[in-house]
N, C-alpha and C positions, 0 to 999 in steps of 0.2 A: 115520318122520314123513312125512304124507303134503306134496304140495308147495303148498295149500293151506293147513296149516296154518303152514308155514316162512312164507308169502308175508304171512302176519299178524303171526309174530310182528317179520318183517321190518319191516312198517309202525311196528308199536307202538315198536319200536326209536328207528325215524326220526325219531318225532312225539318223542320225547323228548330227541333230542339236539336237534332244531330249539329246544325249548322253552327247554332248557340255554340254545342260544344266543343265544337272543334274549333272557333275563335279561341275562347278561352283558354285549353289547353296551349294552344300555340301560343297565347299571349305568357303565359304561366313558364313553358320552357324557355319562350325564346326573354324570359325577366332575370335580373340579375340575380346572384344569390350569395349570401356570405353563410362561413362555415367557424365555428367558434371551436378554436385551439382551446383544448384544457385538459386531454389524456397526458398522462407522464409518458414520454420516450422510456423503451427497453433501454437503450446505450447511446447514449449521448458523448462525442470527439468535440473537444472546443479546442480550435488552433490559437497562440495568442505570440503573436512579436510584441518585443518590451525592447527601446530603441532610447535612451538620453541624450539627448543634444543640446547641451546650451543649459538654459533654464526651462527646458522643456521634457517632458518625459511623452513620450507617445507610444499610444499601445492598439493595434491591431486584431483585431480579434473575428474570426470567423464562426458560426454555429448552426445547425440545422435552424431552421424555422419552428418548423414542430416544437422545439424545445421553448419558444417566446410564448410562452402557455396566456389563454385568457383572451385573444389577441380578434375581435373578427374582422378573420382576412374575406374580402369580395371574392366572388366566383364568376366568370364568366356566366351566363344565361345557357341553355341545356342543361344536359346530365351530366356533364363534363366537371370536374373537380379544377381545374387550369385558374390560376389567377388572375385576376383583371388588374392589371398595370392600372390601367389609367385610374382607379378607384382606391389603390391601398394608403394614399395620404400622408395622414402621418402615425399611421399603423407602426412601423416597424421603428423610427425613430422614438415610440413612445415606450415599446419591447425593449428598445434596445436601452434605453437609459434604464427602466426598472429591473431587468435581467442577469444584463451586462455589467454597465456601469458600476452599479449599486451591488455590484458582487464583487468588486476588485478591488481592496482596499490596497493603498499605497501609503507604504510610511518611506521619510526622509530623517536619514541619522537619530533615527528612534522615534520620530514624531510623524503622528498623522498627518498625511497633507489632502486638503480640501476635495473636496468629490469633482472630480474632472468633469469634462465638457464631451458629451458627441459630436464631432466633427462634421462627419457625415455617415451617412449608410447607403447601402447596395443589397439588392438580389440578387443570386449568383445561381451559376447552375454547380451541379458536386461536379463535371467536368473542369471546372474552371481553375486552372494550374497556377493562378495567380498567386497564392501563397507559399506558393513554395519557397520565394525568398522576399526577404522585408522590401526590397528597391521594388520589382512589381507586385507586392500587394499595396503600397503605394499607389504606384501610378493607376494599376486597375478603377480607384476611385474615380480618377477623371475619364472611362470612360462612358461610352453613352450607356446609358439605362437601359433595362432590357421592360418590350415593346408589346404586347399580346399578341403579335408576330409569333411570336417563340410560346410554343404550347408547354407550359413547365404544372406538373404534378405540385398542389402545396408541399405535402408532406416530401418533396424531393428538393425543393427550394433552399439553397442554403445563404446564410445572411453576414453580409461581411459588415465591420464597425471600424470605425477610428474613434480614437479617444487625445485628449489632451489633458497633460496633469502641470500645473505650475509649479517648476521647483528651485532651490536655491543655486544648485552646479549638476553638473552631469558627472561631478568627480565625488560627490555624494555617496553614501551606503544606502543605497536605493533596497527598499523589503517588501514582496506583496504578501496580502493577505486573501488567496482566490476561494469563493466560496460559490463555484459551479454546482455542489452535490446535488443541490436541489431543480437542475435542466433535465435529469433523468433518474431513471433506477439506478444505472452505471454511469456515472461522467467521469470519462479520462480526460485531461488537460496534459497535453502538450505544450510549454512555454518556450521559448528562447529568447534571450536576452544577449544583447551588445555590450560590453564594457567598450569606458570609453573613446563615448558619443559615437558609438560606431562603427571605431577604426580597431575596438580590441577583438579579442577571440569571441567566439558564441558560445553561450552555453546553452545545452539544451537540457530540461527538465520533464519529467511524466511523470502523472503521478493518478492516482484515484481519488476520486471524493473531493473533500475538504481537508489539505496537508495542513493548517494552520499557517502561521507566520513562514515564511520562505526568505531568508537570505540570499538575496542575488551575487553579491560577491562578500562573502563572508570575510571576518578575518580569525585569525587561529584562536582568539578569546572566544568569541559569536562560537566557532565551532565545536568548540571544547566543551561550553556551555550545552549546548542543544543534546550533542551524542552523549554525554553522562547522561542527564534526564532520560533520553532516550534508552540506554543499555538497562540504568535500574527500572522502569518502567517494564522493559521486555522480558525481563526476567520476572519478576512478580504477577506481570499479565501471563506469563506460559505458565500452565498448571502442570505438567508435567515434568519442569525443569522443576519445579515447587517440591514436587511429592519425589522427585529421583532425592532433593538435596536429603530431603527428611528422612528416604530410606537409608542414607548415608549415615545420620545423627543419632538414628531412633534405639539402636544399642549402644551404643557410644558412653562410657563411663569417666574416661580421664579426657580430663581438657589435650592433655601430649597427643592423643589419639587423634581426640575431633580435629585439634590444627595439622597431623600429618595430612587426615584424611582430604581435607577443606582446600588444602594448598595445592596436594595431587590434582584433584578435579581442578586447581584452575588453570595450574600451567599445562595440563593434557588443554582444556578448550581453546585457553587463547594462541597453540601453534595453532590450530584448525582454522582456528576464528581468521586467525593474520593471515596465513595460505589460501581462505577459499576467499578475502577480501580481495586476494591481487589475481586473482584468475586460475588459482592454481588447482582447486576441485575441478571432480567435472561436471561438464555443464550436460548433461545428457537429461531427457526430461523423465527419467525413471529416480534419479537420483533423489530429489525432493523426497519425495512418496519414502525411497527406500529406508533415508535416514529417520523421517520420523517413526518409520517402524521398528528400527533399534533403538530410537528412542524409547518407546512405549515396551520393545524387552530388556533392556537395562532396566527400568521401575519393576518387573516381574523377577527378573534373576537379583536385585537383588534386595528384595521382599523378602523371597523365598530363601535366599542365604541368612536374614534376619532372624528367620523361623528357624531354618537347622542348623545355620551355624554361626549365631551371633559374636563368639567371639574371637573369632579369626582376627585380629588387627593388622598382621602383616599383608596379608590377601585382602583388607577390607580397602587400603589406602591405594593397593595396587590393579585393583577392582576399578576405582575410582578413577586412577589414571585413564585406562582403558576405555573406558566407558565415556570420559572428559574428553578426548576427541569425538567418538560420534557429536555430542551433543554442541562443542565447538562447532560445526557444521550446520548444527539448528539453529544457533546462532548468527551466524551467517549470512539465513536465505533472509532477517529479515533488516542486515545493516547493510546485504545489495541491494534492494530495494533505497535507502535512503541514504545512500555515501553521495548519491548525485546533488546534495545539499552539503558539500562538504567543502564545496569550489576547490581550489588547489590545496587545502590542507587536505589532504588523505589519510597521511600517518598521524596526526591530530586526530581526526575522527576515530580512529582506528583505538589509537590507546586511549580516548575516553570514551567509547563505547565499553570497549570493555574493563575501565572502572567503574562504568554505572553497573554492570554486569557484577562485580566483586562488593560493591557496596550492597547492592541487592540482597545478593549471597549470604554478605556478612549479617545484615539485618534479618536475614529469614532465622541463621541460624542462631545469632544471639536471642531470639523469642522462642524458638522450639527448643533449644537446649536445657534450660529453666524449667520451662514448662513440664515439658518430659520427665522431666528430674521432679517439678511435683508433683506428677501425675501419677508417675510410679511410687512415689511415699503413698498414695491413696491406694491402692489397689496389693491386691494380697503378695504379689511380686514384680518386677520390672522385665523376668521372662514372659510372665502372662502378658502384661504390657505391650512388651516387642510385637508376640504372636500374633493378638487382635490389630494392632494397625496396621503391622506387614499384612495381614492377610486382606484386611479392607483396600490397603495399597496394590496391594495384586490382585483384587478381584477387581478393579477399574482399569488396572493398565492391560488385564488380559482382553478386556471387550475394548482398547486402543487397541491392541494389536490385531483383533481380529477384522477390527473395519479397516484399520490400515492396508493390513494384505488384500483387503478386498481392493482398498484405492488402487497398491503396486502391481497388483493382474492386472490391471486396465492397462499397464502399458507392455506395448511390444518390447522383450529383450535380447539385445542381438550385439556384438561382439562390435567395434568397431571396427573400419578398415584401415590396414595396416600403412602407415605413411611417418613422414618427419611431424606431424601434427599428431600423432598417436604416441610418436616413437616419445618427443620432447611430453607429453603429459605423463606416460611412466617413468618418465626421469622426473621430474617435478614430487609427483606421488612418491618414491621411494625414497628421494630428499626429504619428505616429511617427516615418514617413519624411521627415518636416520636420526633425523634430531630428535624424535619422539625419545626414540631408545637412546639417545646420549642424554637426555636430560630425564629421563625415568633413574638410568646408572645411576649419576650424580645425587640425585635425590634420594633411593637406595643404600648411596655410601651414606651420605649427610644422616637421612631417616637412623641408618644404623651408629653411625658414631654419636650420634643424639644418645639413641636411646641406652647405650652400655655408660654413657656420660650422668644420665639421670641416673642410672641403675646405681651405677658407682657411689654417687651422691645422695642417695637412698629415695632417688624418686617414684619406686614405686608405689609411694604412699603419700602420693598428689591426690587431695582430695576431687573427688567424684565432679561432673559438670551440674552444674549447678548449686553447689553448696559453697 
């Protein structure tokens, strides 16, 4: 064969596999494709209406797509990511009842009621305005389904629900149980709810994560209950409200002392605590940052007062005061986060917040008081005593305070501008520290007519704490 003819039959060869291949390829883009949901979303928003009418409870519920993890959604054929309508089936009703549904528990007058029903579902674009109120996110259900007309990104896709729960009245104590946390790294939940069936107010709820049980219209028992638990909890979970109380106890000799001291710190928190709940701190976003950083120098100042000048009593109770405002404030940022579970009792929540807060207290320091007290029978003195804790206590509150200031440079601080919205918060502010100091006075007199009362009586010879 000459090499002329090889060189041809070489070509004809080529042209034919080229041809092969470029079927195939085309066959291969122009083929469907599905794409299997199972990353976790960064930040997961789930919108949810809660509506009662009748013997019916209905709930609304919008959520990214992405978030229906596990799911695989069809794809249009090319390289196009866009979803094929005509193919997703019953993809998204099968998301939505494992996701959804099965995350919303509803109890009625304290009893679980039965796992509701998917009504129906929708794909929505994040343009879609429809929920902005319960009447069209309603109706948006009826209308037409969106068509492979409309080029929609999965991952931009967002997936509307209806739900129905079967219940006894709409005049019921209606409670969910939402346990979104798991749609993302971040899942905020937005709720609103109708009292009702409807015709009452809305309330609306935010919250992070998984809040636990939620009272939709609570009553002043339900709230009394939840914010105790809540205030003693808060205070045992902050460590640094933990370690200020014990710099408070940790010289501390006569029980007369520990309770001036004890009482100080709490009527200094709870004016703060009552003032920053009705709006009366301010809301500037440096503030946060700031307080915790006197937080963490109240543990160091008085640590260090521990160390040189343990027995100051009249300065130690007055310390205390002092100090029980800022930390009133840290108490605060985290009973504004969760007063919005408090439905119309406010001033409920309020004062049993802060008796969980006082019970705390009381528990922390009826265990360290004793202990202390045996602690120091062990060791060669109860001065050496003082020195080694105070100093381990200020050697952690000073690396608080140093990351704090790092936190409070991060924000710009700058004067606010001057107006009747300025003017009325330093009125408010100095109202505070009016009452502060009328109720420091009082307590001042009382502290002092106590103590010449004891003296009188020969109490300076109340035995020690703990014996």
């Amino acid at each position: 064969m000459s090499l002329k003819i090889f060189s041809q039959r070489l070509r004809a060869i080529l042209r034919v596999v080229a041809v092969l291949a470029a079927v195939v390829a085309a066959a291969l883009l122009s083929s469907p494709r599905t794409v299997r949901s199972h990353e976790i979303p960064a930040r997961v928003t789930v919108l949810v209406f809660l509506r009662a009418e009748g013997q019916r409870l209905t709930a609304l519920a919008r959520v990214p797509l992405e978030a229906l993890r596990d799911l695989e959604l069809p794809l249009r054929g090319g390289s196009t990511e866009f979803l094929d309508f005509g193919r997703l089936g019953n993809q998204i009703d099968d998301g939505a009842r494992i996701w959804i549904r099965d995350a919303l528990g509803i109890e009625e007058n304290g009893r679980a009621v039965r796992s509701g029903r998917v009504v129906a579902t929708r794909v929505s674009l994040q343009s879609d305005r429809a929920f902005e109120q319960f009447d069209t996110a309603v109706e948006s259900f009826g209308a037409p389904a969106l068509t492979d007309s409309v080029d929609l990104y999965w991952k931009q896709a967002m997936v509307d629900i209806q739900m129905e729960w079967d219940i006894t009245s709409d005049a019921s104590q209606i409670a969910v149980r939402p346990e979104f946390a798991r749609l993302g790294v971040s899942t905020q939940t937005v709720l609103r709810f109708a009292t009702g069936g409807g015709g009452g107010p809305e309330r609306v709820l935010q919250f992070t994560g998984n809040p636990g049980l939620v009272e939709l219209d609570p009553s002043w028992l339900q709230s009394a209950r939840q914010f105790v638990v809540s205030g003693f909890k808060h205070i045992l979970d902050g460590i640094d409200h933990v370690l200020f109380l014990l710099c408070l106890v940790i010289p501390v000799r006569r029980v007369r002392a520990l309770i001036a001291v004890v009482t100080a710190f709490t009527l200094a928190h709870s004016l703060t605590l009552g003032a920053a709940a009705f709006g009366w701190a301010p809301n500037a976003l440096w503030f946060p940052p700031l307080i915790e950083l006197c937080i963490a120098a109240s543990i160091v100042y008085m640590a260090l007062e521990n160390i040189f000048s343990p027995d100051s009593a009249d300065r130690r109770w007055r310390m205390a005061f002092a100090f029980g405002l800022v930390h009133g404030f840290g108490f605060s940022f985290l009973l504004r986060e969760t007063l919005q579970f408090a439905g119309p009792n406010l001033l409920t929540a309020l004062f049993s917040f802060n008796v969980g807060v006082e019970l705390g207290q009381i528990l922390i320091v009826a265990l360290a008081a004793p202990f202390l007290a045996w602690a120091y029978s062990r060791v060669s003195s109860a001065k050496v005593g003082t020195i080694v804790l105070s100093s381990l206590i200020a050697h952690t509150a000073w690396h608080w305070m140093t990351e704090r200031w790092t936190a409070l440079s991060a924000y710009p601080l700058s004067l606010p501008a001057w107006g009747p919205e300025t003017a009325l918060s330093l009125m408010r502010i100095s109202l505070v520290f009016l009452v502060a100091f009328a109720v420091a006075w009082a307590f001042s007199a009382a502290y002092a007519r106590f103590s010449r009362a004891d003296a009188s009586a020969g109490g300076e010879h109340t035995p020690p704490v703990g014996v």
